[in-house]
C-alpha positions in Angstrom: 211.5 -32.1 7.3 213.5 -34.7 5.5 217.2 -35.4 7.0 220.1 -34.8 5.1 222.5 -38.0 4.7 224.8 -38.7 6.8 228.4 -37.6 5.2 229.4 -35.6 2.4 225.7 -33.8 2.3 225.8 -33.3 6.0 229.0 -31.3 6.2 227.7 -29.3 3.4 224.7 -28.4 6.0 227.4 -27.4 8.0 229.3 -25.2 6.0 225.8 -23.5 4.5 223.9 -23.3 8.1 220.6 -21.5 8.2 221.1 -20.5 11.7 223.7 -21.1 14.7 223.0 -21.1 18.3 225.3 -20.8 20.6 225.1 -22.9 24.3 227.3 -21.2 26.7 227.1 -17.6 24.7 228.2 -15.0 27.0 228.1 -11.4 27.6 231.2 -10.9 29.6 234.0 -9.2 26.9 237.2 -11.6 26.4 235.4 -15.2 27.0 235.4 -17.6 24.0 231.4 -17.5 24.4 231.5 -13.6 24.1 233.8 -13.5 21.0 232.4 -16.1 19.0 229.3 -14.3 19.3 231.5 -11.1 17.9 233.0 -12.9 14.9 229.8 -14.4 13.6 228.4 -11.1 13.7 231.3 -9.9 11.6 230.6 -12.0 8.7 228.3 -11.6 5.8 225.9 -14.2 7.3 222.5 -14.2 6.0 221.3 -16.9 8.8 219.8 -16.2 12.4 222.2 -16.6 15.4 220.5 -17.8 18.3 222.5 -17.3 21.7 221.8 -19.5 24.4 222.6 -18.4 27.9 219.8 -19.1 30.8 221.2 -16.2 33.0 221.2 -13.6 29.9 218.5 -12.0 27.9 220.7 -10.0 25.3 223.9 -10.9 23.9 225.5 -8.5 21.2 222.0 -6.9 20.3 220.9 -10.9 20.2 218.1 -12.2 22.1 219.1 -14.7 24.3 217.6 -18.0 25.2 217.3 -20.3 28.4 217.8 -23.5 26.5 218.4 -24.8 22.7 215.0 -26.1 22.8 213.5 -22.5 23.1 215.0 -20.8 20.1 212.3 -20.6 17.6 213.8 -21.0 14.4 216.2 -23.1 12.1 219.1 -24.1 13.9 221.6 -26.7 11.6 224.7 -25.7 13.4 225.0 -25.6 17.4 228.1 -24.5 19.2 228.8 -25.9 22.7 231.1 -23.6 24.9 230.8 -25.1 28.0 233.0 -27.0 31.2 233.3 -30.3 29.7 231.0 -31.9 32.0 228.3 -30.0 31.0 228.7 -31.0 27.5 227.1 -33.9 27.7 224.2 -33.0 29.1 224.1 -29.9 26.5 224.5 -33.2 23.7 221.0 -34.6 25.4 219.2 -31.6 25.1 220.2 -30.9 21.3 219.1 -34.4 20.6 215.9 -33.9 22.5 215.5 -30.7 19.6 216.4 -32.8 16.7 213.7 -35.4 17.6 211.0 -32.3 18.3 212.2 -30.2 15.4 213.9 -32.2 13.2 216.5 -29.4 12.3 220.5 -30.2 14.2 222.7 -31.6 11.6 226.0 -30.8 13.3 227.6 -29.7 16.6 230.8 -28.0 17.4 232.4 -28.7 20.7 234.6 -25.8 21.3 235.6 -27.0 24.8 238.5 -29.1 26.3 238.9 -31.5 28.6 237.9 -35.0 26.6 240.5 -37.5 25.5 243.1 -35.0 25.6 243.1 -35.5 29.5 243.2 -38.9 29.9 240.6 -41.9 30.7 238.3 -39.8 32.1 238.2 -37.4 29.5 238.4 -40.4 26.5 235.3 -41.6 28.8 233.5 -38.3 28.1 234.5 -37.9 24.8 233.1 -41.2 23.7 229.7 -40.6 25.5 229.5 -37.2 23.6 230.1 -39.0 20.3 227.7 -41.8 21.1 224.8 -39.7 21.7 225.2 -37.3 19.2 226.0 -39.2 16.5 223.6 -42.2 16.7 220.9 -39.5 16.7 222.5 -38.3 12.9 224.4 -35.4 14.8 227.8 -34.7 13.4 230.2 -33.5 16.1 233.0 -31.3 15.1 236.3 -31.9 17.5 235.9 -31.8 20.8 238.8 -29.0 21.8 238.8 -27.0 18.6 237.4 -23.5 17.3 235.3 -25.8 14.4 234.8 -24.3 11.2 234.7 -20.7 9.0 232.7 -20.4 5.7 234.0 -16.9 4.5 231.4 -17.0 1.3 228.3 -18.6 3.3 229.5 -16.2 6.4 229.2 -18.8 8.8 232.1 -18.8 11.6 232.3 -20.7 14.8 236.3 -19.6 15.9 237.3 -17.0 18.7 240.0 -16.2 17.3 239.5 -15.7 13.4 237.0 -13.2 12.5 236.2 -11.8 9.4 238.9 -12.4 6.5 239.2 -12.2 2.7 238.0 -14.4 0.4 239.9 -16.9 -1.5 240.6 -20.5 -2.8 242.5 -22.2 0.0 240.6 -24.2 2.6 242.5 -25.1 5.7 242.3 -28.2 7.8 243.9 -28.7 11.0 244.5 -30.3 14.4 245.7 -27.6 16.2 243.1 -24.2 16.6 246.8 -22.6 17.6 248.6 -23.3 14.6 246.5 -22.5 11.8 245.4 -19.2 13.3 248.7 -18.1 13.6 248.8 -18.4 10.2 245.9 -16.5 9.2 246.5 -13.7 11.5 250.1 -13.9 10.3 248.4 -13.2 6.7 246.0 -11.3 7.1 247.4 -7.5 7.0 248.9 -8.0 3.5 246.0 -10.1 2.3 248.5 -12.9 2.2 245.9 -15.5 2.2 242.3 -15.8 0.1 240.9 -18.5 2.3 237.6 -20.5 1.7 236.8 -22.6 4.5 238.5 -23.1 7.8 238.3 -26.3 9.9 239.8 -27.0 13.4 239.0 -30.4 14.3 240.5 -30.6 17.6 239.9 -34.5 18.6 238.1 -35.2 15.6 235.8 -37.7 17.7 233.8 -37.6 14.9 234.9 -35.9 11.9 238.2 -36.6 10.7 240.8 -35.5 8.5 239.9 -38.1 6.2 236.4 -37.0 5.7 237.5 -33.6 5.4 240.1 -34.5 2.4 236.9 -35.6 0.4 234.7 -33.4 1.3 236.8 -30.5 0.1 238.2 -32.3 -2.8 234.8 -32.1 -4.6 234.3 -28.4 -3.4 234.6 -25.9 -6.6 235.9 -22.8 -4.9 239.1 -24.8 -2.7 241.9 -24.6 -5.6 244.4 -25.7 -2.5 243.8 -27.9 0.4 246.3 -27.2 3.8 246.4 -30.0 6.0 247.9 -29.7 9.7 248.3 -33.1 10.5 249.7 -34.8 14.2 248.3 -38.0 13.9 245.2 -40.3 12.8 243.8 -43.5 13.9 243.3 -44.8 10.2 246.6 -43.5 8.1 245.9 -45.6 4.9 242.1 -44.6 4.9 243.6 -40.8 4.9 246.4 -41.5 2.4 243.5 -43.5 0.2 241.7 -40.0 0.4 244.4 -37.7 0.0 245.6 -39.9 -3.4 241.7 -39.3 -4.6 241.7 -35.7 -4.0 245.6 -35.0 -5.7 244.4 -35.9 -9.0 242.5 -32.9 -8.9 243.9 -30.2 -6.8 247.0 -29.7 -4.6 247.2 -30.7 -0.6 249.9 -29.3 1.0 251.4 -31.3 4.6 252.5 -30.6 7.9 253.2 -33.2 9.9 253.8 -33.1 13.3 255.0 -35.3 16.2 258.2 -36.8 14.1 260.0 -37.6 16.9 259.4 -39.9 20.4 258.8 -36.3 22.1 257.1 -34.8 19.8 254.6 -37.7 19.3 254.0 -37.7 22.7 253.4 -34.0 23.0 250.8 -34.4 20.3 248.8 -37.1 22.2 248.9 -34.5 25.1 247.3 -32.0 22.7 244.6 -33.5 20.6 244.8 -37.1 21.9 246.3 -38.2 18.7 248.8 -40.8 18.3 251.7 -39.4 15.6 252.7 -42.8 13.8 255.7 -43.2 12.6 257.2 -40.1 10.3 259.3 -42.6 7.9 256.0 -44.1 7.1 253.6 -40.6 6.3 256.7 -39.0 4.1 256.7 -42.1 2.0 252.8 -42.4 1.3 252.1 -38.5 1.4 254.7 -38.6 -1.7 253.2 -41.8 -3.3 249.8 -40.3 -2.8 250.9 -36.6 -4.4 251.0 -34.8 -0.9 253.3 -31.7 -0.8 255.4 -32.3 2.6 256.1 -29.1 3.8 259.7 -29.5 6.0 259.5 -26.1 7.8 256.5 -24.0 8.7 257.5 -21.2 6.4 257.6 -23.9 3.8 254.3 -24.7 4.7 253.0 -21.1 4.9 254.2 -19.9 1.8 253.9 -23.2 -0.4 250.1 -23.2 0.6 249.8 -19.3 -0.3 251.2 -20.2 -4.2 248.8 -22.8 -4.8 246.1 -20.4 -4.0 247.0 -17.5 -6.8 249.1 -19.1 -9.2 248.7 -21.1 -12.1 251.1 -24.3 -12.3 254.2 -24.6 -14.0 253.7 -25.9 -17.3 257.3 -27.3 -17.2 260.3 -27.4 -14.9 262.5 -24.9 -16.4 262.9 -22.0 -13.9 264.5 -18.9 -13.9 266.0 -16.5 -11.3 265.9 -12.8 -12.2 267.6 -10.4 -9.2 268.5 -7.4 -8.4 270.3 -8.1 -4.9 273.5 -11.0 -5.4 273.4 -12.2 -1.8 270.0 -13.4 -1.8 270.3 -14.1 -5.5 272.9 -16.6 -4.5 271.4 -18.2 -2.0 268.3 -18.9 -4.3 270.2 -20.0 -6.8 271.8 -22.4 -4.2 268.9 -24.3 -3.0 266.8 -24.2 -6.3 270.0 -26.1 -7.8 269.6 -28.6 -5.0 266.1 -29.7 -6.0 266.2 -32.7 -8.5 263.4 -31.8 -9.9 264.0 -28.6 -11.4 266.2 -27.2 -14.2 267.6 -24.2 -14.7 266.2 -22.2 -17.5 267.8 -21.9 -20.8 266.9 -18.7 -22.8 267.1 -18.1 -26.4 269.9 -16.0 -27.4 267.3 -13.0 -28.4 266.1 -13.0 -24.8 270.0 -12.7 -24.2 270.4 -10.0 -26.5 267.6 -7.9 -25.1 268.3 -8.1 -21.5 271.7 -6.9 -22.8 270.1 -4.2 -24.6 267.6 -2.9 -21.6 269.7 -3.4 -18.5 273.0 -1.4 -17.7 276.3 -2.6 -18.3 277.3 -3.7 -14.8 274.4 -6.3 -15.3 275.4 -10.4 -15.3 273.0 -11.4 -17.9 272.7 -15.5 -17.9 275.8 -16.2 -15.8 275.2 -19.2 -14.6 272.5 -20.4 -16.7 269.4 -19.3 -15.8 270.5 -16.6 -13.4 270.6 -13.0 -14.0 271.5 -10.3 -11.9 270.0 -6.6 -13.2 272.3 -4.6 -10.3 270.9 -1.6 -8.6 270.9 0.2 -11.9 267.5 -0.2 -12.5 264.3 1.8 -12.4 260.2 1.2 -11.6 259.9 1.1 -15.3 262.5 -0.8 -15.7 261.7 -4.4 -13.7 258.5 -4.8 -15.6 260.2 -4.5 -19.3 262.9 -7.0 -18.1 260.0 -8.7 -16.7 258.3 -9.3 -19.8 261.4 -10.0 -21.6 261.7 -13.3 -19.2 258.3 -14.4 -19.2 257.8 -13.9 -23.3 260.8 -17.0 -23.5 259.3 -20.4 -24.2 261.6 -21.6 -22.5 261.0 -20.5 -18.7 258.4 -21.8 -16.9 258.3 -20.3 -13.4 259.9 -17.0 -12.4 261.5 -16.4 -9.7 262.1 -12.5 -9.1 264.4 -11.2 -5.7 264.9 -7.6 -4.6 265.2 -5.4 -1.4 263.6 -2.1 -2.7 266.0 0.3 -2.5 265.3 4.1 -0.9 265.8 5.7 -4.1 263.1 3.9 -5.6 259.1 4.1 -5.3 257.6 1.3 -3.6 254.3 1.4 -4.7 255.5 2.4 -8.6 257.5 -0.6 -8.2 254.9 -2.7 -7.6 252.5 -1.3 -9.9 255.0 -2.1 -12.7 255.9 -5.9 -11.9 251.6 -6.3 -11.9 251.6 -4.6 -15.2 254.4 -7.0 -16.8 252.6 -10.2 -15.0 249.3 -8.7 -16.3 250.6 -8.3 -20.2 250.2 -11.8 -20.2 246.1 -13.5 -21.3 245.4 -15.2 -17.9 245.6 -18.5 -20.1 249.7 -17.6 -20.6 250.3 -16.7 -17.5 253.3 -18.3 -15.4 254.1 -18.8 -11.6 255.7 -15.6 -10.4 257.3 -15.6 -6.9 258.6 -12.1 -5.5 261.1 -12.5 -2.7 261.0 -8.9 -1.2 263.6 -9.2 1.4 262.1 -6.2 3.7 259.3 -8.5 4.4 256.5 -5.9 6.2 258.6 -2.6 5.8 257.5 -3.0 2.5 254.4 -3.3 3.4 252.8 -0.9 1.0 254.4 -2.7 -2.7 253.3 -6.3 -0.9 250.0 -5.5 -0.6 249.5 -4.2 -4.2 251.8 -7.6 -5.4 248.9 -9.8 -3.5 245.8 -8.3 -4.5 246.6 -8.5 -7.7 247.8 -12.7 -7.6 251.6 -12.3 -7.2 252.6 -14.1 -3.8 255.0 -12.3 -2.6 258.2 -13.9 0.4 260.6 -12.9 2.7 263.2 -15.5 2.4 265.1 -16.6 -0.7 265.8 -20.2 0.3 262.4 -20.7 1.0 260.4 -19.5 -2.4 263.2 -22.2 -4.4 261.3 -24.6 -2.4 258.0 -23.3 -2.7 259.2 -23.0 -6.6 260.2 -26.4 -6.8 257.2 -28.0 -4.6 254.9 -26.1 -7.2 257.0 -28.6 -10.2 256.9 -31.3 -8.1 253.1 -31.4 -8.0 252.7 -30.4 -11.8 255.0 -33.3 -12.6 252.6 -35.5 -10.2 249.8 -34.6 -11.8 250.9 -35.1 -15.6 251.4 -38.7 -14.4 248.2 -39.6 -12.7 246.6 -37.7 -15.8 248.0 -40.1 -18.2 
């Protein structure tokens, strides 16, 4: 069998695997070698799952095998769930198969205990990496869940099982972190992901690889990065300045401070670097920095379903002043926006259609529709926004009231958004201040490509992050 190149066609192997095995697989409910087992049984895999366990001879329905060198067929990806001293021995017997068969491109190290823990553990580590990857074996972490294909179906994670389909491909340090997001998503379909990679220690591959790799990839629209640190920053910013000229990579950094730099190394063995340093290249390079996590969450979420602002002309349309306010507060902040102006006919129809208690255009670019408003209602005024040349983003604000239908509501603000050719189309963030008590109208706003956000302050940001990478990419374009 002829071997794949080392690099971008080898992580592709990875991502595509024609069958996993599993060393350490286990039958015993609620241990990472159990549940893995579970969620790659979830998934639409069309491969062969080979567990490995020489005390078991079913796992799951799955026929079990002594050792990797048994399992009959295929095998490009191999999970290791083991103590961490038995990983390297598990690395000598999966090279042992590569030289028989021919067939190991990549290995996921799920378990702790390497450089994370100190010399001993860098000791380890470094063996692990030598053997494996001198023998063309890519090793993904060590201490991570690895990677989730949701469109090839493969999945190596115990914690993420099966999950909807979408454009945004996730990389991170920290297994901890980015499943809390995903989970956090997940019942309202918050979050169309692509692929998924924890990369734990990344003893092998890195963030930097990772940035590349996905940049070429035609089904990631949006690349998150969970970042703590890196032993070659310009290399990554190099990468990251590649891959934003053609599609958007949101930040979070961690380990900004002393502490938290040193809590990091604790974690994933990574040294932070200083924070001054990343903010000023991730901005040279076109990285979105997120500043909070919910920035992070839901600026990530928007790259996935919308299409980017042509312009920087925004517009706030409310029906609740408080929140309304505060928008209008922290969207005013951003230098790089502008406050919509509307032609006086836009004027004159949201006079016509809204009641009279109604502040139409006071301040500029702000109006507040009032309570008085019905389903039927928001998606005329809707329209009436979106049809003005002179907006370019939309951002829409309500806490849906008792005396109105949820789901109607809903069903209406998709039918204005919808009016619109796909080619037309502008970034629409709703700001439904009930966050999961309205449950029902979020769900229909997502499916159907309107990202929907609890707090106002934080879709101005996402708003104005979704300019700020629009203007970015005008300039690099020219």
């Amino acid at each position: 069998m002829q071997q794949p190149e080392v690099g971008h066609d080898q992580l592709d192997m990875l991502f595509n695997a024609r069958g996993v095995a599993i060393i350490g697989a286990s039958s015993v409910p609620g241990k990472p070698g159990n549940q893995i087992i579970l969620f790659a049984l979830e998934m639409d895999y069309q491969g062969a799952i080979y567990p490995v366990n020489p005390s078991a001879t079913t796992i799951s329905g799955l026929k079990c095998y002594k050792n990797i060198g048994e399992v009959p067929g295929l095998v490009d990806l191999v999970v290791v769930v083991l103590p961490a001293a038995a990983c390297v021995d598990a690395a000598k017997e999966i090279v042992a198969r590569k030289k028989e068969k021919g067939d190991v491109a990549g290995v996921v190290v799920v378990s702790a205990g390497f450089s994370e823990h100190g010399a001993d553990g860098r000791q380890r580590e470094q063996e692990l990496r030598e053997i494996l990857v001198a023998n063309g074996i890519r090793l993904v972490g060590p201490n991570c869940q690895g990677i989730m294909d949701t469109y090839s179906g493969v999945n190596t994670t115990f914690d993420v099982g099966r999950y909807p389909r979408g454009g945004l491909s996730f990389i991170a340090q920290s297994g901890a972190f980015s499943v809390s997001y995903l989970e956090w998503a997940h019942p309202l379909g918050l979050v169309g992901l692509n692929k998924y990679v924890s990369m734990g220690n990344m003893a092998d591959v890195n963030a930097i690889e990772l940035l590349r790799y996905l940049g070429k990839d035609e089904r990631t629209r949006v690349i998150a990065l969970y970042l703590e640190g890196i032993g070659n920053a310009r290399e990554l910013i190099e990468a990251a300045t590649e891959v934003s000229k053609r599609k958007p990579i949101v930040a979070f950094k961690a380990g900004k401070t002393e502490l938290g730099s040193q809590a990091a190394q604790t974690h994933t063995g990574s040294i932070a670097g200083s924070d001054a340093i990343y903010d000023g290249a991730f901005r040279q390079a076109g990285v979105i920095r997120a500043a909070t996590v919910a920035e992070f969450y839901d600026t990530c979420r928007a790259f996935g379903k919308l299409p980017r602002p042509r312009g920087n002309r925004i517009y706030i349309l409310t029906v609740v002043g408080g929140p309304g306010t505060i928008c209008l507060d922290e969207l005013s902040r951003a230098k790089q926006i502008r406050m919509a102006q509307i032609a006086e006919t836009t004027k004159e129809n949201l006079r016509a259609t809204l009641a009279p208690t109604a502040t139409v255009d006071r301040p500029r670019g702000y109006t507040d529709m009032t309570g008085a408003v019905n389903e039927e209602l928001h998606q005329e005024v809707l329209k009436i926004v979106l049809s003005d040349p002179n907006v370019d983003g939309l951002i829409y604000l309500t806490t849906p009231p008792a005396f109105l239908d949820e789901r109607k509501l809903a069903e209406n603000l998709v039918a204005a958004y919808q009016s619109f050719p796909e080619e037309q189309r502008k970034p629409v963030l709703a700001v439904l201040g009930y966050g999961y008590a309205v449950a029902e109208g979020r769900k229909i706003l997502e499916a159907n490509g309107l990202p929907t956000l609890e707090y106002p302050d934080v879709a101005a940001k996402v708003m104005a992050n979704l300019v700020t990478y629009s203007q970015y990419q005008a300039r690099v374009s020219k």
